[in-house]
VOTI-693550 format. One record per residue (C-alpha): residue number from 1; residue in one letter; x, y, z. Coordinates in nm, 2 decimals. Each point is the difference from the previous one (the first is absolute). Layout:
VOTI-693550
  drenvo  vovex      xx      yy      zz
     NUM      A       X       Y       Z
...
//
This chain:
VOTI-693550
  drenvo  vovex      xx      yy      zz
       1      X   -3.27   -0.17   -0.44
       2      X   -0.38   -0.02    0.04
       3      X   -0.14    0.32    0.10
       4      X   -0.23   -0.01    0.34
       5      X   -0.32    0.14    0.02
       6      X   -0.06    0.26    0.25
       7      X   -0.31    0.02    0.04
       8      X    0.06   -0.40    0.18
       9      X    0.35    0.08    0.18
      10      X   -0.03   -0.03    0.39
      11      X    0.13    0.36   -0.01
      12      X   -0.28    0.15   -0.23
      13      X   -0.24   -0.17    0.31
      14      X    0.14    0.11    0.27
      15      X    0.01    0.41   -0.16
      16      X   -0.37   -0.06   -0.04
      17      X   -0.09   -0.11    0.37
      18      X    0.20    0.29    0.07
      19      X   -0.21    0.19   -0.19
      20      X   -0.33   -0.15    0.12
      21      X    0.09    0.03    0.37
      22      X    0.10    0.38   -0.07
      23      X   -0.31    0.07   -0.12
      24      X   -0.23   -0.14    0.21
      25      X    0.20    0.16    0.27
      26      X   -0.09    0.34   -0.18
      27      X   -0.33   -0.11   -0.06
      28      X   -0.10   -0.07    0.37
      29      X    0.16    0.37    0.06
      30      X   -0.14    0.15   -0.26
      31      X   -0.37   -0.15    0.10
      32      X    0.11    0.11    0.38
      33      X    0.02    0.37   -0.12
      34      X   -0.31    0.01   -0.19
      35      X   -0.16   -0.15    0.30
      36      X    0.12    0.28    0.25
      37      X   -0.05    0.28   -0.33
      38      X   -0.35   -0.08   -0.07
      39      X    0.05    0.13   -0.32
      40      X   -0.06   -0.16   -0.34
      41      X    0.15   -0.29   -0.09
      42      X    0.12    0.09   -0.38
      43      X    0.32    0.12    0.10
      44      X    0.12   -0.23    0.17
      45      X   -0.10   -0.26   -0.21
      46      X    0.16    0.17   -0.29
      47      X    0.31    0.02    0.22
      48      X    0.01   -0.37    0.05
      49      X   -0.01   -0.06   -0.34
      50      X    0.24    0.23   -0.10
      51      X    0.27   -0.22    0.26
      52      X   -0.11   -0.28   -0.12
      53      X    0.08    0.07   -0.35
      54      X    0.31    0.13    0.09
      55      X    0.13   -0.29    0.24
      56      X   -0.10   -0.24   -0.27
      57      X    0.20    0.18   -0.26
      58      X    0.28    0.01    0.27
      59      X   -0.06   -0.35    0.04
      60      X    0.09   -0.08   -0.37
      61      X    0.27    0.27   -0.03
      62      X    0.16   -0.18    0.27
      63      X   -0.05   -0.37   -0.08
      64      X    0.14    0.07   -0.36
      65      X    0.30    0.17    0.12
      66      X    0.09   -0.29    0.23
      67      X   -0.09   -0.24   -0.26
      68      X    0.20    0.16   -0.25
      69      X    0.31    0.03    0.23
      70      X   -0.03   -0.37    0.09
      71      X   -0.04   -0.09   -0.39
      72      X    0.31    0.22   -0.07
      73      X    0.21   -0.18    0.27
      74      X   -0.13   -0.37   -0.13
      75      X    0.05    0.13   -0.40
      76      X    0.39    0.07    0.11
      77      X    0.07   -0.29    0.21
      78      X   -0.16   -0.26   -0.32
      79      X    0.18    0.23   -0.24
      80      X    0.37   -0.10    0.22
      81      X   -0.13   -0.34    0.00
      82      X    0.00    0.00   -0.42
      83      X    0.29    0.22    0.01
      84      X   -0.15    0.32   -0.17
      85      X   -0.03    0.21    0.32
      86      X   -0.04    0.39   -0.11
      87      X   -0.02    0.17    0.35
      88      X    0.00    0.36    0.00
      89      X    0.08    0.11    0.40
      90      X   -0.07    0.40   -0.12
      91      X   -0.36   -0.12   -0.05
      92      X    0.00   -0.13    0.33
      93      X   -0.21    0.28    0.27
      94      X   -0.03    0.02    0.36
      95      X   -0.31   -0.20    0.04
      96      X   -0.13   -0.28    0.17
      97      X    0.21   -0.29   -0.22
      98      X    0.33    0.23    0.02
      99      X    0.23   -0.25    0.20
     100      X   -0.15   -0.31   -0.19
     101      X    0.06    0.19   -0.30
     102      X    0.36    0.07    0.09
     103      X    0.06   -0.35    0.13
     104      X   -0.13   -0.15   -0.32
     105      X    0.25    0.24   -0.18
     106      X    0.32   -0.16    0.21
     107      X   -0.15   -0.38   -0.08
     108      X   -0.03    0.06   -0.36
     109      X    0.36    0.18   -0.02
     110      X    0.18   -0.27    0.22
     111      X   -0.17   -0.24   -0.24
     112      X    0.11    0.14   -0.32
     113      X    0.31    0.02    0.19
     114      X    0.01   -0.35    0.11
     115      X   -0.12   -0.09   -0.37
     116      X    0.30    0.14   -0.18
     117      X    0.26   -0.14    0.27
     118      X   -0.12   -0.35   -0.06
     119      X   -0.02    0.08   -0.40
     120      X    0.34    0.11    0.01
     121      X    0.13   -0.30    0.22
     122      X   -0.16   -0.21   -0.27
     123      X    0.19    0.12   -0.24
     124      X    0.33    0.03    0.17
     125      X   -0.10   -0.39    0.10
     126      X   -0.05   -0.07   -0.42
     127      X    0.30    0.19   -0.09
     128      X    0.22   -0.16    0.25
     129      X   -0.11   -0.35   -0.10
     130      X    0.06    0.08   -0.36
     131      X    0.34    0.16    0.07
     132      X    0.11   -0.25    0.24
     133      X   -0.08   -0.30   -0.27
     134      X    0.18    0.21   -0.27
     135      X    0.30    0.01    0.25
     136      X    0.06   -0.37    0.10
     137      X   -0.09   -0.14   -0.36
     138      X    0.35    0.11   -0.09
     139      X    0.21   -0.17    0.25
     140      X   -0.21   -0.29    0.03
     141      X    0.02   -0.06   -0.44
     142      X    0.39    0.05    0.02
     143      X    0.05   -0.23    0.31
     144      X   -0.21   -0.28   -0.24
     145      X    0.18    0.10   -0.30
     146      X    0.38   -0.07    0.19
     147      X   -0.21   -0.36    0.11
     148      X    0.01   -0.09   -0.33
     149      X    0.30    0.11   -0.11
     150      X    0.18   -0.21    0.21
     151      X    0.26   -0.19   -0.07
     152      X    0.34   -0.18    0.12
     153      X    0.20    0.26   -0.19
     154      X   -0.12    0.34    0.13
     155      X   -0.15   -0.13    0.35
     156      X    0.22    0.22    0.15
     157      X   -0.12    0.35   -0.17
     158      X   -0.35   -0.11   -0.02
     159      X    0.00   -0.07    0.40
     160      X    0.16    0.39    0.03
     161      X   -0.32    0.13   -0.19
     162      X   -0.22   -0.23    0.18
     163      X    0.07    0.14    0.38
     164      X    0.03    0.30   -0.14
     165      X   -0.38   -0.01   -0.14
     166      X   -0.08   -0.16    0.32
     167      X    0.18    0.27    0.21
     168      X   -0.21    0.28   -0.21
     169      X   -0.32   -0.16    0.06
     170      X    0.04   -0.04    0.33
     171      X    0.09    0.38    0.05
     172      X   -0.33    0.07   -0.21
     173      X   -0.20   -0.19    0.21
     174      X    0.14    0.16    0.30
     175      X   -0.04    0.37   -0.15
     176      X   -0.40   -0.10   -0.08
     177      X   -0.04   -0.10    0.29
     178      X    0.12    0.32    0.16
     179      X   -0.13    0.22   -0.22
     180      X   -0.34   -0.21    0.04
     181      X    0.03    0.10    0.42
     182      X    0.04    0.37   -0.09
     183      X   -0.32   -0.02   -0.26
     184      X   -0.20   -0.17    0.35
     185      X    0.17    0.26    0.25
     186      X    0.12   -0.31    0.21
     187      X    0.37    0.09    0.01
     188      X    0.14    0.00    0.37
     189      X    0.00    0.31    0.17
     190      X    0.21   -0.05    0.28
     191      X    0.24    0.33   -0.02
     192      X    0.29   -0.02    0.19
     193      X    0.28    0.29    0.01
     194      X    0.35   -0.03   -0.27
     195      X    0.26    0.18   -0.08
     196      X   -0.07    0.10   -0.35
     197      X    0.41   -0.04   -0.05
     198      X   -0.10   -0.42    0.14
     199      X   -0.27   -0.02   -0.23
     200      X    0.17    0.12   -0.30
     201      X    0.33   -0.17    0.03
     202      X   -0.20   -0.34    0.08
     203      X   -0.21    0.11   -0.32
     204      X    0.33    0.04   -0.22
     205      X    0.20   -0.33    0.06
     206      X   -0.24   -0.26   -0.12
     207      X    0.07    0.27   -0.36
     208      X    0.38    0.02    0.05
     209      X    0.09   -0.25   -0.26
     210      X   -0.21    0.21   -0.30
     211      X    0.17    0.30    0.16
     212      X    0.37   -0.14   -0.06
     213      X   -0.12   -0.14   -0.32
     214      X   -0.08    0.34   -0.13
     215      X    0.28    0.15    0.16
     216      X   -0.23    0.26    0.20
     217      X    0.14    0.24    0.24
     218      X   -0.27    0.09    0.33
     219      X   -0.02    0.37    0.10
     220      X   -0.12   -0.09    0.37
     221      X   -0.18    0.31    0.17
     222      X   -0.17   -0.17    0.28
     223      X    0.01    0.15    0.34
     224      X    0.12   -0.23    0.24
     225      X   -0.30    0.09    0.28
     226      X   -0.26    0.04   -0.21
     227      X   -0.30   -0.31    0.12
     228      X   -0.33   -0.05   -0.20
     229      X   -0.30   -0.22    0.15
     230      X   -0.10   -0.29   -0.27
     231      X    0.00   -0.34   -0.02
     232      X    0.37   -0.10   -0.10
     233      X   -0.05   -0.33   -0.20
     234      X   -0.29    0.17   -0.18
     235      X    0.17    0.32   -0.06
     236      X    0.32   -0.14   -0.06
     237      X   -0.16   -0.21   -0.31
     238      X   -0.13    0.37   -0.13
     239      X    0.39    0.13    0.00
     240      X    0.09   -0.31   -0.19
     241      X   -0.21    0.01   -0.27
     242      X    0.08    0.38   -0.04
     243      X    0.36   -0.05    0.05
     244      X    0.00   -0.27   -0.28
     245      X   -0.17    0.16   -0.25
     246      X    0.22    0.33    0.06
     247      X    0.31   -0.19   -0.02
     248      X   -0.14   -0.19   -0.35
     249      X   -0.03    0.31   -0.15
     250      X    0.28    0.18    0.13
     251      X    0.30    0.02   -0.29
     252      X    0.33   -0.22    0.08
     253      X    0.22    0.21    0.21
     254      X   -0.23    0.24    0.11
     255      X   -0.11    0.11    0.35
     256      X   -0.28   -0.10    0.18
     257      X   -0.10    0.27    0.28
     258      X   -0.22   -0.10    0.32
     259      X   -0.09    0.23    0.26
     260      X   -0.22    0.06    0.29
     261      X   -0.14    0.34    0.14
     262      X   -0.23    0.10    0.30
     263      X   -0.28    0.27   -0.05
     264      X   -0.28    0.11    0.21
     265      X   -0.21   -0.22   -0.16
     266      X    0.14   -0.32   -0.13
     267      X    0.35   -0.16   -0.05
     268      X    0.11   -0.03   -0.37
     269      X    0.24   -0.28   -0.15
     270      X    0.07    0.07   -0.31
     271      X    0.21   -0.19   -0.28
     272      X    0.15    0.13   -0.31
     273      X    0.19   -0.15   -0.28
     274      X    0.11    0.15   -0.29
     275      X   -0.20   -0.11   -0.23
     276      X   -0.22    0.04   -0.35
     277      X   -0.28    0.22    0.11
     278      X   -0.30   -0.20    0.02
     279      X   -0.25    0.06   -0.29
     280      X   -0.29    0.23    0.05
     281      X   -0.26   -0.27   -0.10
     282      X    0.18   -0.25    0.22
     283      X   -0.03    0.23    0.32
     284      X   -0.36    0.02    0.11
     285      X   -0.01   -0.33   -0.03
     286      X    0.34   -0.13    0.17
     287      X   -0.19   -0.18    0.29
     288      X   -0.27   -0.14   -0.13
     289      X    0.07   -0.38   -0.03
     290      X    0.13   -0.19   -0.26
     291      X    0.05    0.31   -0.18
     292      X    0.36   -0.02   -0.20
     293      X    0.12    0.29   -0.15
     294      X    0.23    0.08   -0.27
     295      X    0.35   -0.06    0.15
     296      X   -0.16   -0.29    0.17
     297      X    0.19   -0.32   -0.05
     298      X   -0.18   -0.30   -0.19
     299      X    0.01   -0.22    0.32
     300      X   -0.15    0.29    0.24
     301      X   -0.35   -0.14    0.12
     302      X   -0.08    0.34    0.11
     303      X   -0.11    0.02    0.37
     304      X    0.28    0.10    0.21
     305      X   -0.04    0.35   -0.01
     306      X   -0.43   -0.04    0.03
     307      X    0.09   -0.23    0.32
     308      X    0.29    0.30    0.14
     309      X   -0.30    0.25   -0.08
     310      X   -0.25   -0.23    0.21
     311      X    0.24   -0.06    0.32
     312      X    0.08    0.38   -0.02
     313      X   -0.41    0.07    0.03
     314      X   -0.03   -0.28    0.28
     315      X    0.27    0.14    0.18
     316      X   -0.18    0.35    0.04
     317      X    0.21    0.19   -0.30
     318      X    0.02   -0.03   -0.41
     319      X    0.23   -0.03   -0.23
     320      X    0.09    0.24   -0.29
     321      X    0.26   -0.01   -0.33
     322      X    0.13    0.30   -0.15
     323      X    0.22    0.08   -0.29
     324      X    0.26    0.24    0.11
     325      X    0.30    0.14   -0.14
     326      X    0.19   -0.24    0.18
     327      X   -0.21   -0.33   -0.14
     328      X   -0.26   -0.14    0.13
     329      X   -0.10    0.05    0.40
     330      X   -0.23   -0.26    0.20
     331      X   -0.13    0.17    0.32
     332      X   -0.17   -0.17    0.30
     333      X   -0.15    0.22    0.21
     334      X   -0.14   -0.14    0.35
     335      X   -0.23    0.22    0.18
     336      X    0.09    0.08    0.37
//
């Protein structure tokens, strides 16, 4: 930033008529006073050019000072501009430029701010792409691989595997395009009361045929009154994918445990299977999408528990795993 000279700034001008008008004012009433004295004029002379020293050094004192506090607030905004801002508020006094000073501070901060959001949703945006092709390369080479293979003779298998590709692909596409309406906040919103027992029994039966697969017993500990506000569809498409990855995990023959409780603040649903405790490296990082961890089955894609996270946040609450003595505990917590 080019640095103004002050000595030409409309400020530095106006100080010095200021300065001139003062002093003639104190000239005429200093030449008044002699008048009615009748005494010699040496004193008073010497008096006016003792003022007039010291307005014009007042003069520059305060032309600098403004000058300096205008550069300061023009060196931090072009310093935000190139992203090297270096503002230090402590620095900041009581003065004249004060407010402009502290309002430059909030610009540059909501703009480093701003900065880093749109950073980061660059590189969510890359990662996603990336992730996303990795994701339907697979599908889409083993759909064009059964093509060729076939043939009168195994029609009939190859045709199986075919819709069942087809099927998986479409769910993919389905679950991206979810989890791309949490990562742009444009899921619906419109909450409407449920009983959590509704929402959870509705949640369980598109999973009963895995269950009966697996032979799993349910522990239900729902209270029969107990009502949340979310959006059902959305919310019931969190329980789902949490239900389903329990259940996946959860040994033949065990017992998977769901229950519901009311606190002050929130109400919790929480589901427990018995299963291996999940491993300490895996845990921080059990939501984040397309993350598979070690018990993860070959065929996981990894997003169903990052797209339950992402309806619990939109629906006012989060969503927590545990290893407990018991297994392994998901917990949604909605916030009253």
């Amino acid at each position: 930033m080019a640095k103004t000279n002050w000595w030409r700034a409309p400020e530095t001008r106006s100080a010095c008529l200021l300065g001139v008008g003062l002093l003639v004012i104190f000239g005429v009433s200093e030449a008044v006073l002699w008048w009615l004295a009748d005494t010699s004029p040496v004193p008073f002379v010497v008096l006016f050019i003792v003022a007039a020293i010291l307005t014009g050094l007042w003069i520059i004192r305060w032309s600098r000072r403004t000058m300096a506090g205008l550069q300061q607030a023009s060196d931090q905004l072009a310093a935000a501009r190139h992203g090297q801002a270096n503002y230090a508020i402590a620095l900041n006094d009581e003065g004249l430029f004060s407010q402009l000073n502290n309002q430059v501070y909030h610009y540059v901060r909501q703009t480093e701010a701003l900065r880093s959001d749109l950073q980061r949703d660059r590189d969510q945006l890359s990662q996603a792409i990336t992730d996303i092709a990795h994701q339907l390369r697979t599908p889409i080479a083993t759909i064009g691989n059964l093509s060729e293979l076939l043939a009168a003779d195994n029609v009939p298998l190859t045709k199986a595997e075919l819709i069942r590709q087809n099927d998986r692909l479409a769910q993919l596409v389905a679950q991206l395009i979810l989890l791309a309406r949490i990562d742009t906040h444009t899921l619906s919103q419109q909450k409407q009361p449920i009983l959590v027992d509704t929402l959870l029994k509705s949640s369980l039966n598109p999973l009963l045929p895995l269950i009966s697969d697996k032979n799993l017993k349910i522990a239900w500990q729902v209270p029969a009154t107990l009502q949340v506000q979310v959006n059902p569809d959305l919310f019931r498409e969190a329980v789902i994918n949490v239900l389903k990855n329990a259940s996946e995990h959860a040994p033949a023959g065990s017992t998977l445990t769901i229950a519901a409780a009311e606190t002050p603040m929130a109400v919790t649903i929480s589901l427990t299977n018995q299963g291996p405790a999940i491993a300490p490296t895996d845990l921080p990082r059990l939501f984040d999408r397309f993350y598979r961890g070690v018990h993860s089955d070959p065929n996981n894609v990894g997003i169903g528990l990052a797209i339950a996270a992402g309806i619990a946040q939109a629906s006012d609450g989060h969503l927590q795993a545990a290893n407990t003595t018991a297994g392994v505990t998901f917990t949604f917590s909605l916030y009253k």
